[in-house]
C-alpha positions as CSV (number, residue, x, y, z in Angstrom):
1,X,148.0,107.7,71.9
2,X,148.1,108.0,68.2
3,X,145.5,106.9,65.7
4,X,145.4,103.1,64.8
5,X,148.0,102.2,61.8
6,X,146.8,99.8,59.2
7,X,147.8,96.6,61.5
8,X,145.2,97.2,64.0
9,X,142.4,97.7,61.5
10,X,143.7,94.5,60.3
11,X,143.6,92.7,63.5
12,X,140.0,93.4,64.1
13,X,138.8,92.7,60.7
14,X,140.4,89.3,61.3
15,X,138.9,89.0,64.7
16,X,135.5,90.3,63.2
17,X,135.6,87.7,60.4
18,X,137.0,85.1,63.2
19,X,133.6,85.7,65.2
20,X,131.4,86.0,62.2
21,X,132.3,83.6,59.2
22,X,133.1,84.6,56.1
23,X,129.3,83.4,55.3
24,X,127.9,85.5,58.0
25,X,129.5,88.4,57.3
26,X,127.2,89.9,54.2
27,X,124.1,88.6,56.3
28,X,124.7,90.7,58.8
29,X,125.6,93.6,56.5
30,X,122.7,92.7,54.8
31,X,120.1,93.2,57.5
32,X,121.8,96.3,59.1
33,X,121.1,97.8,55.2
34,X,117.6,96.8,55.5
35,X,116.9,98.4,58.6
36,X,118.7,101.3,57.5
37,X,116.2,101.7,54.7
38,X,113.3,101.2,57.1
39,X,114.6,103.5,59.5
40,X,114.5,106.5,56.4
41,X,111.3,105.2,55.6
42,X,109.6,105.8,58.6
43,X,111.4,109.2,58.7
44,X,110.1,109.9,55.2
45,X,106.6,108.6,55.9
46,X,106.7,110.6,59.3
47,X,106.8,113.9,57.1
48,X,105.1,113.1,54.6
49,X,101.8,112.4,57.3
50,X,102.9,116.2,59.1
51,X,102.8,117.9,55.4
52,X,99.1,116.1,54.6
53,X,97.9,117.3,57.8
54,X,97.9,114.3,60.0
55,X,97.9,116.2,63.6
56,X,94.2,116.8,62.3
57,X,91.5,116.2,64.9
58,X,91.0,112.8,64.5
59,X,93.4,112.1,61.9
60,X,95.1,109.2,64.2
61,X,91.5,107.5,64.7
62,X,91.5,103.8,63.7
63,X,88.7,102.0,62.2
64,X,88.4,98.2,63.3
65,X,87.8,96.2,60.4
66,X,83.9,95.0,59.5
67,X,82.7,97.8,62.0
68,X,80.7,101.0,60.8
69,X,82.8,103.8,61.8
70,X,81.0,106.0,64.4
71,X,80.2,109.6,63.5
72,X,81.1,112.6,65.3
73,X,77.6,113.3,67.2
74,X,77.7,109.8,68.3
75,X,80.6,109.8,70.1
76,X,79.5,112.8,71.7
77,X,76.7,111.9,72.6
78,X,78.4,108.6,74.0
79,X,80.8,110.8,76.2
80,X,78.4,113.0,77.2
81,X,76.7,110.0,78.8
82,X,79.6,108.2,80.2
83,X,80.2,111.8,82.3
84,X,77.1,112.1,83.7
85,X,76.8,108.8,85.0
């Protein structure tokens, strides 16, 4: 069991451009480059929330859109009453 010789990678490139196109071919490439990028992205967005302090009490709260965000004694105040009854 050696390693593959030049006509095997041959053979599968055919195979690969058999199954593919020709046409299809830099699409595909294409899009696995794109989520590539996004992939790093995220990675590079994912630290760059842990450096600014994102694992901050509420530093993951949303804010629905055309809605006064509540303050903190309010929500308190709201779970305070939800416990007792």
């Amino acid at each position: 069991m050696g390693s593959f010789s030049i006509w095997h990678w041959i053979i599968v490139l055919l195979i690969v451009l058999l199954l593919f196109g020709a046409g299809k071919l830099p699409k595909v490439m294409g899009d696995i480059a794109k989520g590539v990028k996004s992939f790093k992205a995220g990675l590079q967005d994912d630290s760059d929330d842990a450096a600014s302090g994102a694992n901050a009490p509420g530093a993951n709260a949303k804010v629905i859109p055309n809605q006064p965000a509540a303050n903190a004694a309010e929500t308190a105040a709201k779970k305070d009453e939800a416990v007792r009854g």
